[in-house]
C-alpha positions as CSV (number, residue, x, y, z in Angstrom):
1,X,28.6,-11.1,-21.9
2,X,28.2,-11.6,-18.0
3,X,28.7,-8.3,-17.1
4,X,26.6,-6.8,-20.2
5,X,23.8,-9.2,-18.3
6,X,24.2,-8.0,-15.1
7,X,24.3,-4.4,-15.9
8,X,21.2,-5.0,-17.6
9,X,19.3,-6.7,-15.2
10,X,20.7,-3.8,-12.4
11,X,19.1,-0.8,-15.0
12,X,15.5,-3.1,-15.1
13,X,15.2,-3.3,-11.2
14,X,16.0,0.3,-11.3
15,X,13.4,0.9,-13.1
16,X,11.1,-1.3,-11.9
17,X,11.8,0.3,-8.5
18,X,11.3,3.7,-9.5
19,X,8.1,3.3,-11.6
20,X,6.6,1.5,-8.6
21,X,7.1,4.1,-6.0
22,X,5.7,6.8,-8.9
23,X,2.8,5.5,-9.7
24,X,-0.6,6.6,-7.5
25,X,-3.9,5.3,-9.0
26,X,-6.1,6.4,-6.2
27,X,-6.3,10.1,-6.4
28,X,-4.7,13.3,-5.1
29,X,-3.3,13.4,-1.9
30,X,-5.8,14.3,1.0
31,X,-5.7,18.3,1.8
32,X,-4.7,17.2,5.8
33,X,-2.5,14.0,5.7
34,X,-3.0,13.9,9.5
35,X,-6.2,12.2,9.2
36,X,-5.3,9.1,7.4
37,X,-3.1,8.8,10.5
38,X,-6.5,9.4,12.7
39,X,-8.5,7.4,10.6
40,X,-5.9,4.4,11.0
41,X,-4.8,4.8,14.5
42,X,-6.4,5.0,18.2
43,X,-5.9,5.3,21.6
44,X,-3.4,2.8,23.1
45,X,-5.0,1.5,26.3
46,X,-2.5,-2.0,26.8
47,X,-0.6,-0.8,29.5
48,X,-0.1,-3.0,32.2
49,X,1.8,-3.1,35.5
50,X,4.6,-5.1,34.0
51,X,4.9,-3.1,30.5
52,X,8.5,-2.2,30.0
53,X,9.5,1.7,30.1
54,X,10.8,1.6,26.4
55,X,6.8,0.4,25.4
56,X,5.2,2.5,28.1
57,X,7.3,5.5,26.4
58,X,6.0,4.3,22.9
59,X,2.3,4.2,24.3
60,X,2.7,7.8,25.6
61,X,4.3,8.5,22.1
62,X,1.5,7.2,20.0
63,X,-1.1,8.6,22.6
64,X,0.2,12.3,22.7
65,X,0.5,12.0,19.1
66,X,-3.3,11.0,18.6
67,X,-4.5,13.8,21.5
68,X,-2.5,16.7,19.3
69,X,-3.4,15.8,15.8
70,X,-7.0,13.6,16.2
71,X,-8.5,15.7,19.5
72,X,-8.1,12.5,21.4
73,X,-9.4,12.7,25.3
74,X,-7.8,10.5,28.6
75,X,-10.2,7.8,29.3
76,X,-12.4,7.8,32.2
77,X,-10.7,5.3,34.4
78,X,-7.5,6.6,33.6
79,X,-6.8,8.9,36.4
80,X,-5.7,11.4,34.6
């Protein structure tokens, strides 16, 4: 009976997993994905003198990203 229980509880969360991921009550998908990311995201300006390489390279990351896809210009004071 134990394993009759478990196999039946495994099958619901399967289903209960799948059904969740399936279901979209807002509408279609947007006709350029890209701007949800633009409309969700800007410019990363935090970088400081004692920012570690691994974050400075995530700022550049997020940055470039945001100048390709959303037209996103360097700031004034940024040198660049």
């Amino acid at each position: 009976m134990g394993k009759a229980l478990r196999l039946i509880c495994a099958s619901l969360a399967c289903l209960s997993l799948t059904a969740a991921c399936s279901v979209r009550d807002k509408g279609p998908l947007p006709s350029d994905p890209r701007s949800i990311w633009c409309d969700h995201n800007s410019p990363r300006r935090d970088a400081r003198s004692d920012t570690p390489r691994s974050e400075l390279d995530e700022i550049n990351k997020h940055n470039f990203q945001g100048a390709k896809w959303c037209g996103w210009k360097p700031s004034e004071g940024s040198g660049h």
